[in-house]
C-alpha positions as CSV (number, residue, x, y, z in Angstrom):
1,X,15.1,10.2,0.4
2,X,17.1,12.8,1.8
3,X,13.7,14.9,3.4
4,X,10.5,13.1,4.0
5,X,7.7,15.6,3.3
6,X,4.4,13.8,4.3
7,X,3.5,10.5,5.8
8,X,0.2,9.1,4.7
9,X,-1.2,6.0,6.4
10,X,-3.8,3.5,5.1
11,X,-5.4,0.1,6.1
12,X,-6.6,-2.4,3.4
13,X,-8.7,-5.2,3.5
14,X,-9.5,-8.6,1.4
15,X,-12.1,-10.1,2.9
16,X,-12.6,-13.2,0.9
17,X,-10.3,-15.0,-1.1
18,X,-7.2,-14.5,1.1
19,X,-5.0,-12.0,-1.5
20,X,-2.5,-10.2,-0.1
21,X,-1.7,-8.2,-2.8
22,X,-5.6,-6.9,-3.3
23,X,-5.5,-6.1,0.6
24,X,-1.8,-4.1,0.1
25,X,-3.5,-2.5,-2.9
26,X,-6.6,-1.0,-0.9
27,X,-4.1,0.2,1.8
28,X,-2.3,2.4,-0.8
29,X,-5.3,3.4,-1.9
30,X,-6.8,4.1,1.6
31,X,-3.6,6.3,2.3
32,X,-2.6,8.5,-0.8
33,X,-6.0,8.9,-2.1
34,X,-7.8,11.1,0.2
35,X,-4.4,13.9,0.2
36,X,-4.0,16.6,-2.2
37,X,-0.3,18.0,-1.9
38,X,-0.5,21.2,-3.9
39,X,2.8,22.9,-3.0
40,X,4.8,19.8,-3.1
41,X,5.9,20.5,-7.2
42,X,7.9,23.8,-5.9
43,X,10.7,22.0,-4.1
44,X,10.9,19.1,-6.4
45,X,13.7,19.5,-9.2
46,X,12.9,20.8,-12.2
47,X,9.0,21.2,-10.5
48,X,8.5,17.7,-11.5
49,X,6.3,15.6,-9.7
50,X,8.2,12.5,-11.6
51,X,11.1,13.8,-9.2
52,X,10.1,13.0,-5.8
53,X,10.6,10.0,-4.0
54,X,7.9,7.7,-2.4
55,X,8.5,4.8,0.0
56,X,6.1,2.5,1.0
57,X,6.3,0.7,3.9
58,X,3.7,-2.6,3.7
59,X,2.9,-4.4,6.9
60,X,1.7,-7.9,5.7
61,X,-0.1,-10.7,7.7
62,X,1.0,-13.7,5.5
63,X,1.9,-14.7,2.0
64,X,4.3,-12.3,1.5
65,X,6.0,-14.2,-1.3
66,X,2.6,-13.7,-3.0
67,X,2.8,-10.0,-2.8
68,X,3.1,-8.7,-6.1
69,X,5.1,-5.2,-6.1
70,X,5.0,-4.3,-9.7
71,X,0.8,-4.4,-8.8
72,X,1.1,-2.0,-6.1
73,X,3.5,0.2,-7.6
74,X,1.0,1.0,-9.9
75,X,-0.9,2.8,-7.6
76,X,2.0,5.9,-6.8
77,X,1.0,7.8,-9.9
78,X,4.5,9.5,-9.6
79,X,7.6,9.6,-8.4
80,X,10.5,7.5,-7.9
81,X,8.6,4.4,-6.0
82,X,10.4,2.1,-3.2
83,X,9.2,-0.8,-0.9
84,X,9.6,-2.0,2.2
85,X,7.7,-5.3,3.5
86,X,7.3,-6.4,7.0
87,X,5.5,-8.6,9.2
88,X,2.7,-7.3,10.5
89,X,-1.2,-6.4,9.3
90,X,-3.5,-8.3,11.1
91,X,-5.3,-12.1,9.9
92,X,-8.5,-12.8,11.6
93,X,-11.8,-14.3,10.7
94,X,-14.5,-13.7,8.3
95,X,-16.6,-16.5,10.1
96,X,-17.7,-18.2,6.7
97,X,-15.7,-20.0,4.0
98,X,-17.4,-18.6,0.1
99,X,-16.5,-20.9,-2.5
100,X,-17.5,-18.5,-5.1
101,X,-15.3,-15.5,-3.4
102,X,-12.2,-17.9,-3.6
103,X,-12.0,-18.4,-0.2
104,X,-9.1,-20.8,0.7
105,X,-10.0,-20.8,4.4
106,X,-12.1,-18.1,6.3
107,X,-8.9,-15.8,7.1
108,X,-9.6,-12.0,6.5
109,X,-6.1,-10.4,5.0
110,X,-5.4,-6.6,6.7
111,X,-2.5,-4.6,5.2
112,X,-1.3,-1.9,6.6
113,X,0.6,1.2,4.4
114,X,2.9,3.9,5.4
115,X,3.0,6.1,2.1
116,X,6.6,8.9,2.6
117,X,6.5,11.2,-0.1
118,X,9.8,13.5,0.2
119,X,12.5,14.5,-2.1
């Protein structure tokens, strides 16, 4: 990305049933859909939003073999899409274990997203 035009942050949560993707999912969610960027399409080439460039930058707690990209790329409704994962996010406790949520163990997953949009 040669000029990063916005930075859009998000946090996203899975309370119960300890997915890392659904929690990564809510934090792009959290960050890009609450932004409208009407003059962005002027400086793009060819004033095509399918031209701009997007990196995410996901701050994961655990399982980040688990995290499925192709899921979360999904959610950049344009644009040329890249990742970056770290460590990071937060794992703390839901108090209660709920078989019928999927819970594993009581851990709450929190994703953090950094959403650059540039050209």
């Amino acid at each position: 990305m040669e000029k990063v035009m916005f930075i859009q942050i998000g946090m996203g949560i899975d309370l119960h049933g300890q997915d890392v993707t659904k929690a990564a999912v809510r934090a792009v969610q959290h960050a890009i859909h609450r932004n409208s960027m009407p003059g962005l399409r002027s400086v793009l080439p060819g004033n095509d939003l399918n031209n701009m460039k997007v990196n995410v930058k996901l701050a994961v707690p655990a399982d980040k073999e688990k995290l499925d990209l192709d899921r979360v790329r999904e959610e950049i409704p344009y644009g040329e899409v890249t990742f970056e994962v770290t460590d990071g996010g937060m794992l703390t406790t839901s108090g209660v274990i709920l078989a019928d949520k999927d819970d594993i163990n009581d851990q709450i997953y929190v994703v953090i997203a950094s959403v650059e949009v540039g050209v």
